[in-house]
Backbone bond lengths (Angstrom), bond angles and torsions (degrees), N, CA, C in turn:
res aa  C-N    CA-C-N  psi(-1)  N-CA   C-N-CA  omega(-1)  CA-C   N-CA-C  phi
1 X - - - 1.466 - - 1.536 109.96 -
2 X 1.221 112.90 120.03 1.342 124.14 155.08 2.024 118.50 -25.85
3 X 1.404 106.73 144.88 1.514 103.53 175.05 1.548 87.07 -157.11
4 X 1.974 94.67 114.36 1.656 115.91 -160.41 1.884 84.11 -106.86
5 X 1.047 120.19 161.10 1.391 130.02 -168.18 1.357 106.75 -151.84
6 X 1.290 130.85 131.80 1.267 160.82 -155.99 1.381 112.24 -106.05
7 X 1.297 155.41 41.88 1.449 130.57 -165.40 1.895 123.67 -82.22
8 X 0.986 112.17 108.75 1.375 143.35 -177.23 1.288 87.60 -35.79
9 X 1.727 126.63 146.33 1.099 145.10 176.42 1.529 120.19 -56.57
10 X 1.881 113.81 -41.25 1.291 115.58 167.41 1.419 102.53 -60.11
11 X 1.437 130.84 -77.52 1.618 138.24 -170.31 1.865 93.39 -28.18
12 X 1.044 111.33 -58.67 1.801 88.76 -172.25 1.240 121.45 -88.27
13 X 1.310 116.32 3.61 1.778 91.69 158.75 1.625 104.60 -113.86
14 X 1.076 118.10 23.08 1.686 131.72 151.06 1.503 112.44 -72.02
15 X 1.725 92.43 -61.41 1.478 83.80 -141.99 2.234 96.12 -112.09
16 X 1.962 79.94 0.41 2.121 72.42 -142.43 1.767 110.58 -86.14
17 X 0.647 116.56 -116.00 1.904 132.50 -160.50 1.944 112.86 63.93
18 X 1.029 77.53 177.89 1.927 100.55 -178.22 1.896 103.14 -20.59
19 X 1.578 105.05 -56.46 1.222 110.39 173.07 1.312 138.26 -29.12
20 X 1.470 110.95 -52.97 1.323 140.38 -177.05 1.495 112.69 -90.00
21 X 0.961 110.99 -51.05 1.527 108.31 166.03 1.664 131.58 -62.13
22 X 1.477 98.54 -21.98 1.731 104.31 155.10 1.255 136.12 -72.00
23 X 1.505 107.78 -30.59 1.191 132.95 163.37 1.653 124.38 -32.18
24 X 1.700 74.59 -62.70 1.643 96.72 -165.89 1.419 107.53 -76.42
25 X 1.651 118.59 -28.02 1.615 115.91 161.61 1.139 121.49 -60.06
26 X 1.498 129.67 -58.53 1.295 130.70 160.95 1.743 104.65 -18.06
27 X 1.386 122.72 -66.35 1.190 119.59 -147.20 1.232 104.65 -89.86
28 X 1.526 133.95 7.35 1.173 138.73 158.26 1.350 107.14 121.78
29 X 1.258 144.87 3.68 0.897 129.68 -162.83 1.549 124.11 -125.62
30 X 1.564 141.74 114.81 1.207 130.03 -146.25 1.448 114.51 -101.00
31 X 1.635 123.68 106.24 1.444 109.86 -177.31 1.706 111.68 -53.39
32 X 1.358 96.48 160.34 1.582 131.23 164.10 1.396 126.17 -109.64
33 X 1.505 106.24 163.72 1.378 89.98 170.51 1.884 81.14 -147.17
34 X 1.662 94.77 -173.63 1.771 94.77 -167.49 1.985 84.09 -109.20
35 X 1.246 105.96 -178.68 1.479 111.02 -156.36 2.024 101.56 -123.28
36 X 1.693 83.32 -13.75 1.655 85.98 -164.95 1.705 110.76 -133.69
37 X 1.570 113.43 131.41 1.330 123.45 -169.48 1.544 101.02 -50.50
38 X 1.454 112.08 96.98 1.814 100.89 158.98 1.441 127.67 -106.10
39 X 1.385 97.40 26.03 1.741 116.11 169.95 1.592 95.15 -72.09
40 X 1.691 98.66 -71.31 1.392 97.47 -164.27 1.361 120.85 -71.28
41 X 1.532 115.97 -21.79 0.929 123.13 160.81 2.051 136.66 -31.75
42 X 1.680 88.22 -43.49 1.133 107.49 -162.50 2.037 103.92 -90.08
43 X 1.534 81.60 -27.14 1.769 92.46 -161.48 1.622 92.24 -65.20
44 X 1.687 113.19 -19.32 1.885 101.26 -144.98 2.011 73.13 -96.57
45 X 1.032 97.21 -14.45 1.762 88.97 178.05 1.833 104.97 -51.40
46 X 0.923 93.51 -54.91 1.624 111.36 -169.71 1.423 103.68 -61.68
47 X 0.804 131.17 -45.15 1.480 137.94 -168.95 1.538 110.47 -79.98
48 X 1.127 95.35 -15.50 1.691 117.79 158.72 1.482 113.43 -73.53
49 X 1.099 115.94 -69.19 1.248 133.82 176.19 1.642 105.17 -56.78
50 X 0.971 148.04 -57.79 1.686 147.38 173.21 1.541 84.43 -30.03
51 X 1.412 109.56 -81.72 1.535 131.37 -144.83 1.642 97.15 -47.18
52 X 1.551 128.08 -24.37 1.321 130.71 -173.41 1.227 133.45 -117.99
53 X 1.385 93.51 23.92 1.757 113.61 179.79 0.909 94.13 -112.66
54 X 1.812 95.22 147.36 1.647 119.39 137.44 1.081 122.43 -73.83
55 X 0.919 141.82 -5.73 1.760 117.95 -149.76 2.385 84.45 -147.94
56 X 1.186 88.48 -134.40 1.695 96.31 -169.64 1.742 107.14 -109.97
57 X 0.709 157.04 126.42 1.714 175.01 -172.79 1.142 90.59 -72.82
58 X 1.732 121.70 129.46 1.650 112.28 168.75 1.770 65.92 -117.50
59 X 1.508 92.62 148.78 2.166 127.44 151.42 1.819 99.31 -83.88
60 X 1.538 82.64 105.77 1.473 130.45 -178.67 1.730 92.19 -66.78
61 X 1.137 124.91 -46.20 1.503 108.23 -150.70 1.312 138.97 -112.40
62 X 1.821 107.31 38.47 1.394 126.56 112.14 1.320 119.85 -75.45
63 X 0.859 146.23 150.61 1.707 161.25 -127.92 1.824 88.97 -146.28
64 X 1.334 102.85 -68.58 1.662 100.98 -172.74 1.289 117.75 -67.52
65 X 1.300 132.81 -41.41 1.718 116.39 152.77 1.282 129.97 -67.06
66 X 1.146 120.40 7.46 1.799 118.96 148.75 1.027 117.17 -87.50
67 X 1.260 122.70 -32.25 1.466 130.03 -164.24 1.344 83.14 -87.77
68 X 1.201 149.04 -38.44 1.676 137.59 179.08 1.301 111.43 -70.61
69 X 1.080 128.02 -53.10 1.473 147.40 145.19 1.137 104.67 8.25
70 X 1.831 108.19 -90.19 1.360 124.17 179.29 1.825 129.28 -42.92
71 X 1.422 77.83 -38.02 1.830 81.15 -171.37 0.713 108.83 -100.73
72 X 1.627 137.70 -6.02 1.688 110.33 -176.81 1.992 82.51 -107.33
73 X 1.096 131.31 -65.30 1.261 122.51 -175.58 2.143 139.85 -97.82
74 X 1.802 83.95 12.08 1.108 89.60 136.95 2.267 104.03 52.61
75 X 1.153 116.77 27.35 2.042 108.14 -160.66 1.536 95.24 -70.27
76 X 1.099 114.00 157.94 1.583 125.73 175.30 1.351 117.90 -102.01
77 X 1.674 106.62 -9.84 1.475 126.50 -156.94 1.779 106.33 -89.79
78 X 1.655 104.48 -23.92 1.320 115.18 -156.60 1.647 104.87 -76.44
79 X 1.118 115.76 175.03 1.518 130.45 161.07 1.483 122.63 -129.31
80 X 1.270 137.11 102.19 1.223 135.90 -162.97 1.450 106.75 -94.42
81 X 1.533 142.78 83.90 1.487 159.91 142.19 1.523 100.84 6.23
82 X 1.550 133.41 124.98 1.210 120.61 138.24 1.808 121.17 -73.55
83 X 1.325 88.63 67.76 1.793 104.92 169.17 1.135 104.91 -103.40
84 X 1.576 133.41 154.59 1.156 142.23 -166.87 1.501 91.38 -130.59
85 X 1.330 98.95 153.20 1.738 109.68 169.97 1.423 120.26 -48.43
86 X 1.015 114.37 170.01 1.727 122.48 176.31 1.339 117.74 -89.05
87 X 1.551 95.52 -11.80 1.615 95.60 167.90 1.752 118.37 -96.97
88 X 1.171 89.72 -20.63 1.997 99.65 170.27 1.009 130.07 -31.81
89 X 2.159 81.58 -57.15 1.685 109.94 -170.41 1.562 99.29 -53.01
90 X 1.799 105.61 -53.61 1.399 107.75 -147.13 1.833 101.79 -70.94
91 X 0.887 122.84 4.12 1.884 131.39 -167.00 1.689 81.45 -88.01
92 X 1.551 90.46 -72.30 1.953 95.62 -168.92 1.982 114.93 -34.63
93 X 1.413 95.17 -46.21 1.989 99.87 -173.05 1.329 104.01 -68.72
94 X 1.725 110.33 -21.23 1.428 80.79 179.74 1.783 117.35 -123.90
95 X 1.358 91.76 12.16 1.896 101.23 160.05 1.431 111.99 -68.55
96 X 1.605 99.37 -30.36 1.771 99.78 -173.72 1.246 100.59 -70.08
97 X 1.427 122.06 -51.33 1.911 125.37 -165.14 1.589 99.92 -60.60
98 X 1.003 130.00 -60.77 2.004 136.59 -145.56 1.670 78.57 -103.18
99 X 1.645 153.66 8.80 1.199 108.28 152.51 1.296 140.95 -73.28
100 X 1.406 115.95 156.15 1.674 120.76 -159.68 1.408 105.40 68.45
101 X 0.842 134.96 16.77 1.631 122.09 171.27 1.707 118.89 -127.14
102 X 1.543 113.67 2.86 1.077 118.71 166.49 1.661 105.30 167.14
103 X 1.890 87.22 -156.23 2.629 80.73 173.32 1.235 67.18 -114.33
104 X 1.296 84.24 166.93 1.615 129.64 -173.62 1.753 113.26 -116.29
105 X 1.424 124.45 98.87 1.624 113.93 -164.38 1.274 88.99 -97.04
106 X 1.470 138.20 130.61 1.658 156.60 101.51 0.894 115.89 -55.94
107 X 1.937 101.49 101.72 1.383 136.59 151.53 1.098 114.26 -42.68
108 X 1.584 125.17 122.51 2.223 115.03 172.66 2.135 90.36 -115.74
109 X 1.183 93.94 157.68 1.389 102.73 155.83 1.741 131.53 -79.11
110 X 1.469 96.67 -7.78 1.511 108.44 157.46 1.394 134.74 -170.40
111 X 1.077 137.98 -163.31 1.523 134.28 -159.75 1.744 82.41 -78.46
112 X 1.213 120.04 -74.88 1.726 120.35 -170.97 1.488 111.20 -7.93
113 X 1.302 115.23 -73.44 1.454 139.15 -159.82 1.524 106.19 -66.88
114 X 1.539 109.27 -38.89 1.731 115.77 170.54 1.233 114.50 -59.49
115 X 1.657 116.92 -20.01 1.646 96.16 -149.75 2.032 81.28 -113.27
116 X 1.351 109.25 -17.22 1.257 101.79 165.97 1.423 128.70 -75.51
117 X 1.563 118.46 -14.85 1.455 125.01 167.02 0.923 109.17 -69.82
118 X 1.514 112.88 -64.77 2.009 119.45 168.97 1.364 104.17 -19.43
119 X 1.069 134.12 -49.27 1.421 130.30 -159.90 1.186 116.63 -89.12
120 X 1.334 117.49 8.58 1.333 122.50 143.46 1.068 129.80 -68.87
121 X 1.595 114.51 -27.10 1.365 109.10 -177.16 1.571 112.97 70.57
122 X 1.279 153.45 -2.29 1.423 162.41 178.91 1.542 105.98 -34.41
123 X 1.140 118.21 128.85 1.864 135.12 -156.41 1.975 75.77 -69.94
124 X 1.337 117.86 141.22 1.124 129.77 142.74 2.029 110.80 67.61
125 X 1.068 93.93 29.96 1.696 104.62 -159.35 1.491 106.23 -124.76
126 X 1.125 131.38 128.97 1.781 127.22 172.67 1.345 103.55 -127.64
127 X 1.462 109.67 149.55 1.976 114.24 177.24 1.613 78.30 -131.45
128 X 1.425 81.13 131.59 1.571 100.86 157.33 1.855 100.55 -148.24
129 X 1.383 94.27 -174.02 1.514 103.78 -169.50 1.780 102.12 -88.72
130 X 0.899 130.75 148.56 1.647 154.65 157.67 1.842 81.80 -24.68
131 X 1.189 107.28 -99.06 1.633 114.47 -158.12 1.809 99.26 -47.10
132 X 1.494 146.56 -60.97 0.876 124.10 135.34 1.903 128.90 26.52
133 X 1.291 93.95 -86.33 1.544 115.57 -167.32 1.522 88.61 -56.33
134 X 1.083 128.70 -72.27 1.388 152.90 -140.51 1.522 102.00 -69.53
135 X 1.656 120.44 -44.93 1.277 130.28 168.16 1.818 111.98 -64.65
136 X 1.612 91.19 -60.43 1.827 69.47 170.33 1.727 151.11 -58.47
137 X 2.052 87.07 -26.53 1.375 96.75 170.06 1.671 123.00 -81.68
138 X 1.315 102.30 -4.47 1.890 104.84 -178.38 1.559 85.24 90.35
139 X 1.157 141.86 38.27 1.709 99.87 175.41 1.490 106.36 -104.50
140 X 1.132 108.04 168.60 1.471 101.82 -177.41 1.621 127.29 -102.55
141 X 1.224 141.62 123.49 1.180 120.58 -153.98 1.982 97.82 -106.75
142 X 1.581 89.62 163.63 1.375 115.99 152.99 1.400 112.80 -129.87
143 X 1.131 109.25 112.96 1.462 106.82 158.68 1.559 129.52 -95.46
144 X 1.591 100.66 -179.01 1.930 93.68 -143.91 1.658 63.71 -137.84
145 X 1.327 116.32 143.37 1.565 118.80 172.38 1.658 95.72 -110.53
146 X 1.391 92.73 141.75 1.579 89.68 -165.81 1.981 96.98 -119.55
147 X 1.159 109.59 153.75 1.434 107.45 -174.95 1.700 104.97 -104.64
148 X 1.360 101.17 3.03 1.514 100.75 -177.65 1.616 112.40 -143.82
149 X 1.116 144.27 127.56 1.743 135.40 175.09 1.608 94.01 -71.99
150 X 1.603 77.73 159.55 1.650 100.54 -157.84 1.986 78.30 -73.30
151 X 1.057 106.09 -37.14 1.731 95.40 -163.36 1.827 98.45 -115.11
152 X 1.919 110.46 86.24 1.476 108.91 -141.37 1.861 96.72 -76.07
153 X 1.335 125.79 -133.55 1.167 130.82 170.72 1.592 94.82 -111.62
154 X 1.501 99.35 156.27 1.647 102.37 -175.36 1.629 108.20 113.25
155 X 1.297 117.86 -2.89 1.205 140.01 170.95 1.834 115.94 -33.38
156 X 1.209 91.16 -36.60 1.580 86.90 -172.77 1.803 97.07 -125.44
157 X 1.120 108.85 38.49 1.754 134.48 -165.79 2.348 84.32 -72.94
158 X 0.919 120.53 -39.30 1.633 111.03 171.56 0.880 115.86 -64.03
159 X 1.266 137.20 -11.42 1.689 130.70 -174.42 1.055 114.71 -76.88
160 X 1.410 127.13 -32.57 1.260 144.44 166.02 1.552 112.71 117.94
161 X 1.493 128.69 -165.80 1.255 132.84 154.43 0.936 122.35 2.30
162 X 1.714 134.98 -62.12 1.434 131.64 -142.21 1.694 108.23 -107.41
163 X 1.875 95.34 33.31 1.528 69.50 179.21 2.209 94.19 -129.76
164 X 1.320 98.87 145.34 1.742 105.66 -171.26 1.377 104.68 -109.09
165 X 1.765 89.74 108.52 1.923 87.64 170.01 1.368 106.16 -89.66
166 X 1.837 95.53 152.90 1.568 115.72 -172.48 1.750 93.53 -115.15
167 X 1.034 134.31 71.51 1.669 115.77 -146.37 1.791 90.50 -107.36
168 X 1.622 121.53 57.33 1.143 137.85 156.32 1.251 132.82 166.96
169 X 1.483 144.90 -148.03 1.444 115.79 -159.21 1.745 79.05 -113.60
170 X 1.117 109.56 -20.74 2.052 112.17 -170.04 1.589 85.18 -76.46
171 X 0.965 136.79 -37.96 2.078 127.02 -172.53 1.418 68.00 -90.91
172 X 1.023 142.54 -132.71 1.628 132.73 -136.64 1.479 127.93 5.41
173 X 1.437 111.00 -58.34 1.141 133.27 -168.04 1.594 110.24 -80.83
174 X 1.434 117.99 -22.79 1.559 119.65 -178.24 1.967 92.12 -90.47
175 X 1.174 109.21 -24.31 1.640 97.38 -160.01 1.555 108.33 -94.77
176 X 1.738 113.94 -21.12 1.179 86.54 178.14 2.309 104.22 -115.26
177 X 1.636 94.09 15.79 1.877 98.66 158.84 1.480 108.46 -78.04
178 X 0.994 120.03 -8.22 2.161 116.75 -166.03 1.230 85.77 -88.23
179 X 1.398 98.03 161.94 1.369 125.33 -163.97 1.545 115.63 -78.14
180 X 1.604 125.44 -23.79 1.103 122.65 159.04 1.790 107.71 -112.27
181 X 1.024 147.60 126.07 1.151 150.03 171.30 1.281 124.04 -91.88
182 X 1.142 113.55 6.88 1.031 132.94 -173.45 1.868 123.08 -124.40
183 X 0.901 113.38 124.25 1.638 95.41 -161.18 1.823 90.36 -130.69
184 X 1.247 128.17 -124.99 1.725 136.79 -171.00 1.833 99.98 -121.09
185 X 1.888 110.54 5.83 1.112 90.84 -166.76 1.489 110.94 -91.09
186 X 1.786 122.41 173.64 1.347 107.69 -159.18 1.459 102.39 -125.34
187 X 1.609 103.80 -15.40 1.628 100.77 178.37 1.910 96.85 -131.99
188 X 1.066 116.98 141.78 1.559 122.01 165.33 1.426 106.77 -96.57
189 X 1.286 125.97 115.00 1.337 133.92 164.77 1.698 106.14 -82.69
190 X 1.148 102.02 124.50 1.908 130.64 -166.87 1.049 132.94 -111.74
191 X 1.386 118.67 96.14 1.690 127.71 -165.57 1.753 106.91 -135.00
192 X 1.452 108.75 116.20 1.221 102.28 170.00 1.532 132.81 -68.81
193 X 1.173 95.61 -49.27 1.576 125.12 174.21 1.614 97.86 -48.41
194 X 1.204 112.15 148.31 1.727 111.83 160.94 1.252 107.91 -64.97
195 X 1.529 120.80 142.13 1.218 97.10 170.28 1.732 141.70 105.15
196 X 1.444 99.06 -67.63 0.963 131.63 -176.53 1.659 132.23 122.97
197 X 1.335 127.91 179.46 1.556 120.70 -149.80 1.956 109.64 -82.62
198 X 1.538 102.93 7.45 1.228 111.69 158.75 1.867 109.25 -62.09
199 X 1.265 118.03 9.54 1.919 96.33 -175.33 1.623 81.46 -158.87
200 X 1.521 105.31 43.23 1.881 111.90 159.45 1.533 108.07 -75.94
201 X 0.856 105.39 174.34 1.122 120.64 171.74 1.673 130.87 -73.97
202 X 1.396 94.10 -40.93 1.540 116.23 167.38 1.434 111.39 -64.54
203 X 1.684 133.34 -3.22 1.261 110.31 163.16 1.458 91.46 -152.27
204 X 1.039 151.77 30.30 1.515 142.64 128.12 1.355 117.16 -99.15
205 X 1.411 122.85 -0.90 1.593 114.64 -179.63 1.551 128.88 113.28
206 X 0.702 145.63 117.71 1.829 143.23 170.13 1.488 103.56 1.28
207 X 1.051 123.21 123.79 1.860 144.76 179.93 1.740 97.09 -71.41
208 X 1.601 107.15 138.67 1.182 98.16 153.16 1.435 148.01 -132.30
């Protein structure tokens, strides 16, 4: 049986080029790629979702700043989208193509995003983390420290004005401790990581 491999946009400009991708042939395993834009795909989701709220749009797709979100402050103001990550999409396009023909590994940039794919349950499909992958297959890495994610914050930067990035847990934590938390904005763009999911866990290592 075939074992088709997925590498997530952070994992290759971390870890990837010619190098890494030989690697991973050698060791049996044949990259993929997805066939269909689920950037824009995902963004016009949202822009859907703005246009059909009452209240404020939280960005669903970090998993770990909602889930922080929720439990430590709990807002009444928010709207949580049944939008799925951009990496979801890309698991789903390509469980449909390579089923019956082998597993299917989805690369995440961290434990969060793995354990939310898992929970799909997807016939013949595994998410694990980049470093993960890389440890089980023996490969050897170089990493490239990057000062920017391949997919940075500013993501929904066309909508215009009304949208407030939180693009870590210190902007999280200052915007919704102030005394009004609430301002004219209509969507919260949501990043735990500083930054963005270039400094997950799933490819720089256990947080401390």
């Amino acid at each position: 049986m075939k074992q088709f491999v997925w590498l997530n946009p952070v994992s290759m400009a971390m870890y990837g080029g010619p190098q890494l991708l030989e690697q991973l042939i050698k060791k049996g395993f044949e990259p993929v790629e997805c066939q269909v834009d689920h950037i824009a795909a995902v963004r016009e989701k949202y822009r859907q979702a703005v246009r059909g709220a009452n209240g404020c749009v939280a960005d669903v797709r970090c998993p770990l700043a909602v889930a922080y979100i929720k439990e430590r402050y709990a807002p009444d103001f928010l709207e949580y989208p049944a939008i799925e990550p951009i990496l979801l999409h890309c698991a789903r396009e390509l469980q449909r193509e390579f089923s019956g023909q082998g597993t299917l590994i989805i690369t995440t940039p961290c434990q969060s995003l793995k354990e939310l794919g898992a929970g799909l349950k997807l016939p013949e499909t595994e998410f694990c983390t980049f470093l993960e992958l890389a440890a089980k297959a023996g490969i050897s890495l170089r990493k490239k420290d990057l000062e920017e994610s391949p997919i940075p914050p500013g993501f929904f930067q066309e909508f215009g004005d009304v949208i407030q990035v939180l693009d870590s847990r210190d902007k999280i934590d200052r915007y919704f401790s102030g005394e009004s938390a609430r301002g004219r904005e209509r969507l919260l763009e949501l990043l735990y990581c500083a930054g963005g999911c270039h400094r997950g866990d799933g490819v720089q290592g256990a947080k401390t």
